[in-house]
C-alpha positions as CSV (number, residue, x, y, z in Angstrom):
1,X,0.0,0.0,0.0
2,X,1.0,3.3,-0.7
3,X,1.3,6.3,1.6
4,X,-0.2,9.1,-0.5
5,X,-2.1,8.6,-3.9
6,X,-1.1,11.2,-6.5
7,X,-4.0,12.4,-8.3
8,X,-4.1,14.4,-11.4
9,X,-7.1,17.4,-11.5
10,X,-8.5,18.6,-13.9
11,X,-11.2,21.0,-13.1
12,X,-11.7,22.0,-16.3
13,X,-14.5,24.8,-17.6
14,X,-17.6,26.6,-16.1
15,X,-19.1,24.5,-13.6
16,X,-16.2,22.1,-13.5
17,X,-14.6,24.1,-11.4
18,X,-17.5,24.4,-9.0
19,X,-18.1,21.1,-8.5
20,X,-14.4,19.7,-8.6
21,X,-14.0,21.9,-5.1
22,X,-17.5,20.5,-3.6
23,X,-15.7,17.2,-4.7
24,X,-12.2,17.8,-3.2
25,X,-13.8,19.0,0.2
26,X,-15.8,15.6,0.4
27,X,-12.1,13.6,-0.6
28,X,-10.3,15.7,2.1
29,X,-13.3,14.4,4.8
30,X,-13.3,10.8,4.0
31,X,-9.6,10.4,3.5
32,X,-9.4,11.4,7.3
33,X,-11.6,8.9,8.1
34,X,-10.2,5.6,6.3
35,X,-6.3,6.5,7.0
36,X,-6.0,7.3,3.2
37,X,-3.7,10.4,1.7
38,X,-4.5,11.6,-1.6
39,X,-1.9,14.2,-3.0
40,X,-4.9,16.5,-5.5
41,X,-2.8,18.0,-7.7
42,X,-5.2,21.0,-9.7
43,X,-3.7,21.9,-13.2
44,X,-4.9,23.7,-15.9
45,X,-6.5,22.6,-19.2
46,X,-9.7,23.3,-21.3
47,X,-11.4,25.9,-23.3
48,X,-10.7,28.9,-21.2
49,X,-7.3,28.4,-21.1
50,X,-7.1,27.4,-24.8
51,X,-8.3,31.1,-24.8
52,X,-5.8,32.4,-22.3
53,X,-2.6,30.7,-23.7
54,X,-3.6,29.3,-27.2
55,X,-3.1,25.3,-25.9
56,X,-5.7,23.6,-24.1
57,X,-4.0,20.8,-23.4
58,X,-0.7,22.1,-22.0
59,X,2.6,19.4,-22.4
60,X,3.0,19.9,-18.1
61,X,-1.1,18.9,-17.3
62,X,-0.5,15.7,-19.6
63,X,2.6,14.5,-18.0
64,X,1.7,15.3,-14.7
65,X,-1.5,13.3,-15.5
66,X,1.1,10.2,-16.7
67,X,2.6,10.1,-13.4
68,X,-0.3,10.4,-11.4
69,X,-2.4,7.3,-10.3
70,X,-5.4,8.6,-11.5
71,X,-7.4,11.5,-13.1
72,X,-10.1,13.1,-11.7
73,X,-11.7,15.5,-14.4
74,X,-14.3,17.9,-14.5
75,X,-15.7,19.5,-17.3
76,X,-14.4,21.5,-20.1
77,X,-15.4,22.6,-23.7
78,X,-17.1,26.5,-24.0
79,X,-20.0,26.5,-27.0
80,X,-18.6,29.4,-28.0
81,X,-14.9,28.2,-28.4
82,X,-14.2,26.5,-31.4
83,X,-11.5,25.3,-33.7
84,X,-10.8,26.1,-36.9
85,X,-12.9,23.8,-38.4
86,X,-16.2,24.5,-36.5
87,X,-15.9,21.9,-33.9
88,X,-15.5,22.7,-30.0
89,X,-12.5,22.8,-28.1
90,X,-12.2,19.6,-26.3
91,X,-9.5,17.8,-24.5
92,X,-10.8,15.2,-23.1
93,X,-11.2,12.9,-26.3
94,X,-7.4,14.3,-26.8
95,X,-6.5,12.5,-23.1
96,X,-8.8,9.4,-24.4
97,X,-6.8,8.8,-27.0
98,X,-3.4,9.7,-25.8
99,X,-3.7,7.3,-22.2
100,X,-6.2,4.5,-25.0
101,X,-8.9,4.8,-22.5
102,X,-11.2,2.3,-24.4
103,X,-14.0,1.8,-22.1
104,X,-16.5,4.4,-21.6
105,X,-18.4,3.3,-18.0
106,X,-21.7,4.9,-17.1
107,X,-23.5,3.4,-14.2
108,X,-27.1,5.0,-13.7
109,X,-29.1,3.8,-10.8
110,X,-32.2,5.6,-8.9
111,X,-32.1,6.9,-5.2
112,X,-34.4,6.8,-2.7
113,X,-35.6,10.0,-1.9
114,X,-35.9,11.8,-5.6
115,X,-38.6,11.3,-8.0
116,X,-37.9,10.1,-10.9
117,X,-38.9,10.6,-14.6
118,X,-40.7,7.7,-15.2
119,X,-44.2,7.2,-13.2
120,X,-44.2,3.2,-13.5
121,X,-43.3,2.0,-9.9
122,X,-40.1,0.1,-11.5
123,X,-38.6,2.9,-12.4
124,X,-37.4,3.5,-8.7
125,X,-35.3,0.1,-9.0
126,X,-33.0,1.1,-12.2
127,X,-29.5,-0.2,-11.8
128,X,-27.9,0.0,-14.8
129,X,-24.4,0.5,-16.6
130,X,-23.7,1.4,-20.4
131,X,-20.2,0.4,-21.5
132,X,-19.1,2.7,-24.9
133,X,-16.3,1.9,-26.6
134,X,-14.5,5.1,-26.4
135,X,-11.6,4.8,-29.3
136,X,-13.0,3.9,-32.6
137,X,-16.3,3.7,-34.2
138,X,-18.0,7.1,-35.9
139,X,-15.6,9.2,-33.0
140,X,-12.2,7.9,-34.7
141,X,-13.3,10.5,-37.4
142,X,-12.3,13.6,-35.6
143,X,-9.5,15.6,-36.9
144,X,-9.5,12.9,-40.2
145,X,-13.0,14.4,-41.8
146,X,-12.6,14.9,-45.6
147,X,-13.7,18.1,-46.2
148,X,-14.5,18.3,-50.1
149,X,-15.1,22.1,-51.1
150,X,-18.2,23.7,-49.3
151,X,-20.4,20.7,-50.9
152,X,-20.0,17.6,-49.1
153,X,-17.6,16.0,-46.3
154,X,-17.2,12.2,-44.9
155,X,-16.8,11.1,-41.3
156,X,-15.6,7.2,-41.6
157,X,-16.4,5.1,-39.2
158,X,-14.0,2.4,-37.2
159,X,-14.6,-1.0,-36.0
160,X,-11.4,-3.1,-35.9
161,X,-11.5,-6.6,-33.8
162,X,-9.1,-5.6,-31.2
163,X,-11.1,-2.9,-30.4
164,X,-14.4,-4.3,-30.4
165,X,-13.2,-7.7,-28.4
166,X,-11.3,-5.7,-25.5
167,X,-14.9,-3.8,-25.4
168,X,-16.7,-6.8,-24.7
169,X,-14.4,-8.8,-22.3
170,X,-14.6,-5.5,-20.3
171,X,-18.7,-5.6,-20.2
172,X,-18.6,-9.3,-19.8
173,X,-16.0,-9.0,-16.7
174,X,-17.9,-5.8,-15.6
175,X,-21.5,-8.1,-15.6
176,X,-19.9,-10.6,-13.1
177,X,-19.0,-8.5,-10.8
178,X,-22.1,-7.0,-10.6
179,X,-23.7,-10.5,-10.6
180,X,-21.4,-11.3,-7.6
181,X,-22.7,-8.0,-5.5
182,X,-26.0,-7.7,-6.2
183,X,-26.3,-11.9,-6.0
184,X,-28.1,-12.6,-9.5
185,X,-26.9,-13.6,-13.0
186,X,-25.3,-11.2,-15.5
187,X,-26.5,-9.8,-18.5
188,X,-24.9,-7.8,-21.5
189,X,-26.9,-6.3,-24.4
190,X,-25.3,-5.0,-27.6
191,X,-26.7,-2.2,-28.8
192,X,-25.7,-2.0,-32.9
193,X,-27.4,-1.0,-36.2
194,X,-26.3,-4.6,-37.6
195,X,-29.3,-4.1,-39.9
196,X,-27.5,-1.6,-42.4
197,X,-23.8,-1.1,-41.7
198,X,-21.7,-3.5,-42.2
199,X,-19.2,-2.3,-39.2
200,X,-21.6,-2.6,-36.9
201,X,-22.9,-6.3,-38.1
202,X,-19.2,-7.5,-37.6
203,X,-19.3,-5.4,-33.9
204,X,-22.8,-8.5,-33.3
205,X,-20.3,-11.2,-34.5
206,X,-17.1,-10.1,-32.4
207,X,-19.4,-9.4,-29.7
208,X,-21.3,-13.3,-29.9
209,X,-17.4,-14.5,-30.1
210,X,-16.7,-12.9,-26.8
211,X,-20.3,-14.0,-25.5
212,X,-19.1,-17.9,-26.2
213,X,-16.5,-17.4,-23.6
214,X,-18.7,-16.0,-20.7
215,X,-21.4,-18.9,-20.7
216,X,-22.5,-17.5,-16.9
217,X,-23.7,-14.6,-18.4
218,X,-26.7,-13.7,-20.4
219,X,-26.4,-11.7,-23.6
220,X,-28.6,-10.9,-26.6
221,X,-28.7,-7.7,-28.9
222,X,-30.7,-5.0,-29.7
223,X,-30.8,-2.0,-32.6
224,X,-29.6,1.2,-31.0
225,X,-33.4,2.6,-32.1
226,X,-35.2,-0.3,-30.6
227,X,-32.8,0.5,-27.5
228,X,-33.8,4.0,-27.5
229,X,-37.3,3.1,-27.2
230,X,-37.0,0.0,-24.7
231,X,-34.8,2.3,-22.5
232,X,-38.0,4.4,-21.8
233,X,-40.3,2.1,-21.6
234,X,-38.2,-0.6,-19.6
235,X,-35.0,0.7,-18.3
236,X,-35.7,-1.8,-15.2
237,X,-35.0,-4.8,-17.5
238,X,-31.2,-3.9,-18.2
239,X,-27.6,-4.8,-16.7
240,X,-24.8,-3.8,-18.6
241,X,-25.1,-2.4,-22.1
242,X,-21.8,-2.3,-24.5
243,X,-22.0,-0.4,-27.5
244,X,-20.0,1.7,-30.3
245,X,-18.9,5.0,-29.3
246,X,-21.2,7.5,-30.8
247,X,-24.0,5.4,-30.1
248,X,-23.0,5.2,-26.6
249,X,-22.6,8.9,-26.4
250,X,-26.0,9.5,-27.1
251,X,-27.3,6.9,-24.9
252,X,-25.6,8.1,-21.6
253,X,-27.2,10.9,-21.9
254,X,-30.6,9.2,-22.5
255,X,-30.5,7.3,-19.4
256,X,-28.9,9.8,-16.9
257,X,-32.2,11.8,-17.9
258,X,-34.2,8.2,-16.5
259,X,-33.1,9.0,-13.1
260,X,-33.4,12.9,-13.2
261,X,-30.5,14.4,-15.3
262,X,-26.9,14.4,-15.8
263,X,-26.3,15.6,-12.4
264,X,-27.1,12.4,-11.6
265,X,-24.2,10.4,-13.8
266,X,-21.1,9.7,-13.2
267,X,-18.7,8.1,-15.2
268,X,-14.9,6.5,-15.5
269,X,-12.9,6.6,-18.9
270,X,-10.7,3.6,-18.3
271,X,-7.3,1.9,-19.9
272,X,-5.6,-1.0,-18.9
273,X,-3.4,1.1,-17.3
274,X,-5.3,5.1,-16.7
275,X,-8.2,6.0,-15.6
276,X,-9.8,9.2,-15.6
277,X,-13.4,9.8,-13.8
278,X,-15.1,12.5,-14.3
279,X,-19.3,13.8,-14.4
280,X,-21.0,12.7,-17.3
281,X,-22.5,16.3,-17.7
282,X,-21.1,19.5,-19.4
283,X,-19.7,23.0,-18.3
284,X,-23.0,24.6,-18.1
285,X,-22.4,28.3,-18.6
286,X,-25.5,29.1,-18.1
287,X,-25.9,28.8,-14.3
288,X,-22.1,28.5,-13.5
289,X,-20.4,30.7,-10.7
290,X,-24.1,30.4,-9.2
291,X,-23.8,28.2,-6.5
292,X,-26.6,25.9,-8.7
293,X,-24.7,22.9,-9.8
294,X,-25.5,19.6,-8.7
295,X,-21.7,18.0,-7.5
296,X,-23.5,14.7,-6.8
297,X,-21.8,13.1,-10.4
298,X,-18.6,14.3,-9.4
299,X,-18.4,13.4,-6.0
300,X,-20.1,9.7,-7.3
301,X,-17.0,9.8,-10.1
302,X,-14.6,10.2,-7.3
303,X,-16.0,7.3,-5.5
304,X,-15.4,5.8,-8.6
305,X,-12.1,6.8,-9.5
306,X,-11.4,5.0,-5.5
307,X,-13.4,2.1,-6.2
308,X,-10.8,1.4,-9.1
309,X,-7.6,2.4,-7.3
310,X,-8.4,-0.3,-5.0
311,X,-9.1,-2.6,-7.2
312,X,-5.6,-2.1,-8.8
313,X,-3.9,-1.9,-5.6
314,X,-5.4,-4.1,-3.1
315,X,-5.3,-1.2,-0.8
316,X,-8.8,-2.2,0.8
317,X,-8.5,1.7,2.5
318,X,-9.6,2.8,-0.9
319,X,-13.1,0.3,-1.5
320,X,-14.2,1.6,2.0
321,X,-13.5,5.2,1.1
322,X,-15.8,4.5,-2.2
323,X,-18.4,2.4,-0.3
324,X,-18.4,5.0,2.5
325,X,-18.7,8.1,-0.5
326,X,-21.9,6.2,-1.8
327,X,-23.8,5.8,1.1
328,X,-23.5,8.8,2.2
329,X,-24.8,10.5,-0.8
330,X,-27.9,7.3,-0.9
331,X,-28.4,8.5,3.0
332,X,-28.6,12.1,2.2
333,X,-31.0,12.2,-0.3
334,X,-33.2,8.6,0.7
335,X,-33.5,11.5,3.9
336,X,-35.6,14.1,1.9
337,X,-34.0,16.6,3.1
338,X,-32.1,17.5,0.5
339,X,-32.9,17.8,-3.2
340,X,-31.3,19.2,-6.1
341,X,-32.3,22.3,-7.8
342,X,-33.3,20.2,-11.2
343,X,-35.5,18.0,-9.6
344,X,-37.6,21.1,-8.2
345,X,-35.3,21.5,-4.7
346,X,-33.6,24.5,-3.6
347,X,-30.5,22.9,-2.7
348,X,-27.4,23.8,-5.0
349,X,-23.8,22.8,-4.3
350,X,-22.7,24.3,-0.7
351,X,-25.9,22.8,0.6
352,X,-25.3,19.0,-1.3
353,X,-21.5,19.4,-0.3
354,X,-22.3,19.9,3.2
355,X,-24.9,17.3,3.7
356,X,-22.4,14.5,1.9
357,X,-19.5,15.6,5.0
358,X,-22.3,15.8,7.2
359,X,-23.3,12.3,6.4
360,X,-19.8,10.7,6.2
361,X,-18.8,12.0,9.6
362,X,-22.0,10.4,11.2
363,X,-21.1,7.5,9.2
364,X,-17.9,7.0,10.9
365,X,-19.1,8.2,14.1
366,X,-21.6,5.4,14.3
367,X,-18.7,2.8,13.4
């Protein structure tokens, strides 16, 4: 076990910032608590500072984040800062590519306490996880679009077997966990458009391949439409989803708005040898620097981003940090006395920051 985890911040843009402190001031009062030291290390990137300095991606951040021991990450792109050619300014899919953080992991689940979306009374038992490949498919287009005059251009689309295979072990291995904690069998569902493109019907067939080798687990497949639908209607009935990259852009932000919004998501960008956590929402610009944001994703990604450490390190310190980070937030909100401002409340991130470190300290107190 280590002494001190270094970890790499990157608070990013607009209401990054915000909720990156709320998230560091709920770190600061667990890590007391389970004898753990984590070095937070705040350096600059994004679209502001693209701005500022011309680079939003600065040569110092990205090799502090290569000797870290994780990234924590907040949010950054501005819709009004944009490349040259149109598109926004946004380095996060530059750190996905540089550290090959292939799996894109989502978990969405309810909590006790908020309403939710949905009025049938399943809808308060959704436990789900979407698992996007994060490398290839229609995303492996940016920076390589073929820009033909002002008349047409092409965005090509990537599906290789290596890609597509680690994917799938990932969701597989990801399904048996959860079968082992929540104490039922697996499931994984590709989601695909194997109807029409060929890439996507050889994504079904690497995907069955994989399926072969996980006989404990269920599987089947679904067209990312049909899922679109089915994921309103029945969002009860899933496990672990594992999909192509655009697709599974567009659907975590489908079923983050099943449990109330992307406040509500958190979300872990993760290598075989990096990962970087972060909330599954954007910058905001609209309400930041006014004390509105929910933190709740970001302080969930950092029980992520803990959750893994351990994993890697067998430092069990770690796992009761996360466990202790999650049940806190379940406890705060399963109380009603908190809710956030987009499900109607009038609590904003002071209020949801203090109740979390409220929460943990009677936690421990009651150990």
């Amino acid at each position: 076990m280590k002494d001190q985890y270094q970890i790499a911040v990157l608070p990013g843009d607009g209401i990054g910032r915000e909720v990156m402190a709320a998230c560091e001031h709920v770190l600061q009062a667990v890590e007391k608590r389970v004898g753990i030291r984590l070095g937070l290390q705040w350096l600059p990137a994004g679209a502001q500072h693209y701005v500022d300095t011309g680079d939003a991606l600065p040569q110092s951040t990205l090799k502090a984040c290569e000797a870290a021991d994780a990234i924590l990450f907040g949010a950054m792109g501005l819709p009004h800062v944009r490349g040259a050619d149109g598109t926004e300014i946004i380095p996060q899919l530059d750190l996905r590519m540089h550290f090959d953080l292939y799996a894109g992991v989502r978990p969405i689940r309810t909590f006790a306490g908020l309403p939710t979306p949905l009025s049938h009374p399943r809808a308060q038992a959704i436990d789900l996880v979407l698992v996007r490949e994060n490398t290839e498919g229609l995303f492996y287009a940016r920076g390589r679009g073929d820009v033909r005059g002002d008349e047409e251009v092409f965005d090509t689309m990537r599906i290789t077997r290596k890609g597509t295979s680690r994917i799938c072990e990932f969701a597989f291995g990801l399904a048996e966990r959860r079968a082992r904690r929540l104490g039922r069998q697996g499931h994984v569902t590709n989601v695909d458009k194997a109807n029409v493109f060929a890439s996507m019907a050889f994504f079904r067939k690497v995907f069955e391949e994989v399926a072969a080798r996980h006989a404990g687990v269920g599987s089947d497949s679904a067209y990312v439409d049909a899922m679109a639908l089915n994921l309103v209607l029945k969002p009860w009935n899933y496990d672990v989803l594992v999909t192509e990259n655009m697709f599974g852009d567009i659907l975590s932000d489908l079923i983050a708005a099943l449990v109330g919004g992307m406040g509500m998501a958190p979300s872990g960008d993760i290598g075989d040898r990096v990962g970087l956590f972060q909330p599954a929402h954007g910058t905001a610009p609209d309400i930041a620097g006014q004390g509105k944001a929910n933190p709740t994703a970001m302080i969930l990604s950092a029980a992520m981003m803990l959750d893994w450490l351990a994993g890697r390190s067998g430092d069990a310190r770690l796992g009761d940090a996360a466990a202790l980070i999650e049940r806190s937030v379940e406890q705060v909100f399963a109380s009603g006395g908190v809710r956030p401002m987009e499900f109607g409340g009038a609590h904003g991130t002071r209020e949801i920051t203090e109740a979390v470190t409220g929460a943990l300290a009677e936690a421990m107190a009651a150990v």
